[in-house]
N, C-alpha and C positions, 0 to 999 in steps of 0.2 A: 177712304174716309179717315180725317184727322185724329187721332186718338188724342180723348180728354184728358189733361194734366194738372192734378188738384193743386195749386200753388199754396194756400194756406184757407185754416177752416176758421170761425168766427162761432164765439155763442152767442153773439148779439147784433144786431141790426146797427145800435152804435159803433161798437166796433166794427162793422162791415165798413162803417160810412166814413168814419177817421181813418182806415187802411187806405178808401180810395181817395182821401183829402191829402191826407201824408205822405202816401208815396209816390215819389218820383217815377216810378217804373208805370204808374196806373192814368190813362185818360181819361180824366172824368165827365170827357163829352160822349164817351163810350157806353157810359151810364144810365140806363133808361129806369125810373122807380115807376112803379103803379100804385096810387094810394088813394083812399076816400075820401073824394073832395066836396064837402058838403055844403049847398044842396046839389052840387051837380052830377055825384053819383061818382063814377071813379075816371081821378086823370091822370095822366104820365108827365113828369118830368125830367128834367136829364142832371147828371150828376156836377154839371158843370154851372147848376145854376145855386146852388147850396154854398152859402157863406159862414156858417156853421155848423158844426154837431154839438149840441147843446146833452145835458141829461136825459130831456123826456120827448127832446123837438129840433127839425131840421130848421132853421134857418136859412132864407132864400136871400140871394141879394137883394133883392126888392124890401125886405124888409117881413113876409110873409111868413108866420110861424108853423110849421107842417107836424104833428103829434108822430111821432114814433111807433105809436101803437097803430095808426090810420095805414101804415104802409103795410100793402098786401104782396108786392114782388119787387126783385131787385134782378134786370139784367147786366151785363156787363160784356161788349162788344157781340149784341143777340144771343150770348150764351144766358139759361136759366141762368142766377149765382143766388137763389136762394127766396124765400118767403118768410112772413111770420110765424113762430112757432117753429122753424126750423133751424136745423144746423146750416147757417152760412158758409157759401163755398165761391172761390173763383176760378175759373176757368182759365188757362192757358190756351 
């Protein structure tokens, strides 16, 4: 079994999501969020569809505004890499 390798921690969800915007090392097709998508209850999107990290809101190419606070989990290549209320973490 591949032992886990913490590459860098986050205390914020924006900051999670500018690490994977910014850096060159990060695929952000890799990227699966889970969030509350109202009314339809909770959906997933991939990190490659986010055109911004805004203050309070992701930004989708589309043009669709996603609240910050609505995101309940963040994978990153099927690894956990964190939830709301947590300390943000990426997986190696």
């Amino acid at each position: 079994k591949k032992e886990r390798v913490f590459r860098k921690k986050f205390k914020t969800l924006r900051e999670l999501f500018n690490y994977f915007i910014w850096n060159p090392d990060c695929d952000t097709g890799e990227v699966l969020i889970h969030y509350i998508d109202r009314p339809k209850g909770v959906s997933t999107l991939k990190g490659s569809d986010i055109k911004e990290v805004g203050h309070k809101f992701l930004y989708l190419e589309d043009g669709t505004p996603i609240p910050l606070h609505r995101v309940l989990r963040v994978y990153y290549k099927g690894e956990f890499g964190g939830e709301r209320g947590s300390l943000m973490v990426i997986f190696e």
